[in-house]
C-alpha positions in Angstrom: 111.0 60.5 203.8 114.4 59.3 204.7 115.9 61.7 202.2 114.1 64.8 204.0 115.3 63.2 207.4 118.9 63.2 206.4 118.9 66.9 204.9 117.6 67.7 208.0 120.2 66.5 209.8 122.7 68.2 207.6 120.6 71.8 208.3 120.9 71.2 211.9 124.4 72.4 211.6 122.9 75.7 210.6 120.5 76.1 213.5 119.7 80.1 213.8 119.3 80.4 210.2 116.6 77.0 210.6 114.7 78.2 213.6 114.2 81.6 212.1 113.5 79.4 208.5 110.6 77.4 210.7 109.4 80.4 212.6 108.9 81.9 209.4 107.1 79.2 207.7 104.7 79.2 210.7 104.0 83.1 209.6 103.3 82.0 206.2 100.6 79.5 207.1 98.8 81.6 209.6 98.4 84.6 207.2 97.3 81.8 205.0 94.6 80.4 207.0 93.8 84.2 207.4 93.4 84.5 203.7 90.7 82.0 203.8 89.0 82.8 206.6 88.7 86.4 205.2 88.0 85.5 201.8 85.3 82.7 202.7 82.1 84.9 203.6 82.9 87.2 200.3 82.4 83.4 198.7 79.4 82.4 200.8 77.3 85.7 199.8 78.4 85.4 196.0 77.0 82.1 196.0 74.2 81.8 198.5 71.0 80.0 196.9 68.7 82.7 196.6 69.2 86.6 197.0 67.3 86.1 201.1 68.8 82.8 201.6 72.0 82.2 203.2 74.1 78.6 203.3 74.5 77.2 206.3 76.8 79.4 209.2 80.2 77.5 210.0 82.3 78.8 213.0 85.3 80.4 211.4 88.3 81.9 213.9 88.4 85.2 212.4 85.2 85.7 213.6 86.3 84.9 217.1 89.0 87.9 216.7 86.2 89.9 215.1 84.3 89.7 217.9 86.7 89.9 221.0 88.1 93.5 218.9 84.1 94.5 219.1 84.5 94.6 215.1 80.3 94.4 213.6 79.7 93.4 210.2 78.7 96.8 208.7 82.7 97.8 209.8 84.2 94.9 208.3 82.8 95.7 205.3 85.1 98.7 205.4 87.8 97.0 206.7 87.9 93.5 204.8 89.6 95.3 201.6 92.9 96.8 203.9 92.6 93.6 206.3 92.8 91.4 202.3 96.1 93.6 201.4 97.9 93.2 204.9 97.5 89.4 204.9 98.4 89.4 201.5 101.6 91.6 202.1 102.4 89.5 205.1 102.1 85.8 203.4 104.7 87.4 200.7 107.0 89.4 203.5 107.7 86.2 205.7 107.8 84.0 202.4 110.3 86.2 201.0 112.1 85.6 204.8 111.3 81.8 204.8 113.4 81.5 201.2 116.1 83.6 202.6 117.1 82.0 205.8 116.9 78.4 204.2 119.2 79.5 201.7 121.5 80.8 203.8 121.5 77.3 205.3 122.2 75.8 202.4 125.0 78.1 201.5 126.5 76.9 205.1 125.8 73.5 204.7 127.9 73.1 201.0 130.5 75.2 202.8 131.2 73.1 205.2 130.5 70.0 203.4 132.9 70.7 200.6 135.7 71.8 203.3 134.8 68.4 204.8 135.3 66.9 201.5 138.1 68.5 200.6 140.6 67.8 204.2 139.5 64.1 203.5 140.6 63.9 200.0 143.8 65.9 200.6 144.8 62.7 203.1 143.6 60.0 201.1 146.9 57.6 200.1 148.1 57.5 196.2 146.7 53.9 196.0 143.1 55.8 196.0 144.1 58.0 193.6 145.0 55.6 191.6 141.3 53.6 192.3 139.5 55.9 192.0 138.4 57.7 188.6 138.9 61.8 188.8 135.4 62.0 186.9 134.2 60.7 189.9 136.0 62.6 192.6 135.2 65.8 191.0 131.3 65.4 190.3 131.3 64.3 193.4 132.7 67.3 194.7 131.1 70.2 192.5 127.9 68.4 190.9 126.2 66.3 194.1 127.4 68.9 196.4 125.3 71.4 194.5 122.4 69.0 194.3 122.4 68.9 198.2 122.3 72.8 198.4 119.3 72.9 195.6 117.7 70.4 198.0 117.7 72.2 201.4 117.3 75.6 199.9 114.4 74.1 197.4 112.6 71.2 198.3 113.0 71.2 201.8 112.1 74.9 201.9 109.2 73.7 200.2 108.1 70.6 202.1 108.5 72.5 205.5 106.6 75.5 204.4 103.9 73.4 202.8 103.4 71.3 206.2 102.8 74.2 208.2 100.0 75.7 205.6 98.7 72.2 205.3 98.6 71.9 209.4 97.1 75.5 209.7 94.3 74.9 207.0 93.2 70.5 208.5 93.2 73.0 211.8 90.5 75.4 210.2 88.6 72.1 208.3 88.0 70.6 211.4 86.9 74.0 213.3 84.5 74.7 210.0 83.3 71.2 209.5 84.4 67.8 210.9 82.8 65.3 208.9 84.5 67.4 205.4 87.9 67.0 207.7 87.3 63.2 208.1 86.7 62.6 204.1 89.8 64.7 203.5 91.5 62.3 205.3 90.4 59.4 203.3 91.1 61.6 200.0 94.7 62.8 200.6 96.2 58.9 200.9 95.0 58.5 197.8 96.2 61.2 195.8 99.8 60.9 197.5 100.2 57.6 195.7 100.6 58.7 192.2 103.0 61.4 194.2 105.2 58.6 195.4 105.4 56.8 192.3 106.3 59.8 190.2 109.0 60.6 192.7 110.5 57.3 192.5 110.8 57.7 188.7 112.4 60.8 189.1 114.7 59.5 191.5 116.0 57.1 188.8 116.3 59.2 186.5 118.6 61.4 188.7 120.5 59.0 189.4 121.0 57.9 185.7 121.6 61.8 184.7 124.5 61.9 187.3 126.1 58.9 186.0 126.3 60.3 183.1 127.6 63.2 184.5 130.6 61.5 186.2 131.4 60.0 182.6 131.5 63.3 180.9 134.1 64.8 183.6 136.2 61.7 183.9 136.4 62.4 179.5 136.7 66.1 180.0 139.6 65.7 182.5 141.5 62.6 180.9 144.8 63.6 179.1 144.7 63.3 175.4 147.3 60.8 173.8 149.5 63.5 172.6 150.2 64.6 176.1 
């Protein structure tokens, strides 16, 4: 979590590109809750327990909308194949936007990080030339640099997007049922642990993969005896 919170604070430099990025996100999970709520009574009349018996009715807040637009059943029958597509279309549309903003962020952030990097190291003393291996100072500034801008414009793409569908569909569990809301509750703890430890694994293993990294560039760049 602490990782997220600090590439968060280095989007924040970018902040039209990440508003538009979050505003997005929040399209993507409402067309997603959509897409459930339209495709759960096609599920609840394939599987209903006898051909005159129907499951038990759940409150569902496309049928609000259905109702206040004075849309009847027999017309959404009509409807629910073109209302499927457009949800479909705009999950993918403001997806598609989503990606593109955060990587535009990203883009920014490495810009400015690198010319950061760059003004410090052109002031540094010889003494910390002389410290510090140029392995080092030049995976530092091409290889972790681009690991921060795979992070904001991956993962944390990811991550945010993934909170919003996750908040819009707990939202439509707890509308539907409560009691299936509180035992996803207890459920989700427990699969995050295996989550956690996997990550931590991979962590280390970054870390390890960078190392050798550095050593590979401080070989690459040493000068051979007969120079």
């Amino acid at each position: 979590m602490k990782d997220i919170l600090a590439l968060f604070q280095l989007a924040r430099r970018a902040k039209k590109l990440l508003i538009l990025s979050l505003v997005c996100s929040a399209f993507v999970a409402f067309f997603t809750y959509a897409f459930v709520n339209l495709v759960q009574p096609i599920m609840d009349k394939l599987f209903q327990l006898s051909p005159g018996q129907a499951g038990p009715q759940k409150a569902r807040f496309m049928d609000s909308v259905f109702h206040a637009l004075g849309i009847n059943e027999t017309r959404l029958v009509r409807l629910l194949p073109l209302l499927v597509l457009v949800v479909i279309f705009g999950k993918g549309f403001f997806t598609f936007l989503s990606s593109y903003f955060m990587k535009g962020v990203g883009h920014r952030v490495v810009k400015r990080l690198r010319d950061d990097l760059f003004t410090h190291l052109v002031y540094q003393s010889n003494s910390f030339f002389d410290r510090m291996p140029t392995g080092d100072l030049m995976s530092r500034l091409t290889n972790d640099v681009d690991k921060i801008h795979q992070a904001i414009s991956g993962s944390m793409a990811d991550f945010i997007e993934e909170l919003f569908i996750l908040f819009a569909l707990l939202v439509g569990v707890f509308v539907i049922d409560v009691r299936l809301a509180v035992v996803s509750f207890v459920i989700t703890p427990l699969a995050v642990i295996p989550l956690a430890l996997f990550s931590r694994q991979l962590k280390k293993k970054s870390l390890s993969a960078r190392g050798r990294c550095q050593r590979y560039t401080a070989s690459s760049t040493r000068p051979s005896p007969a120079t």
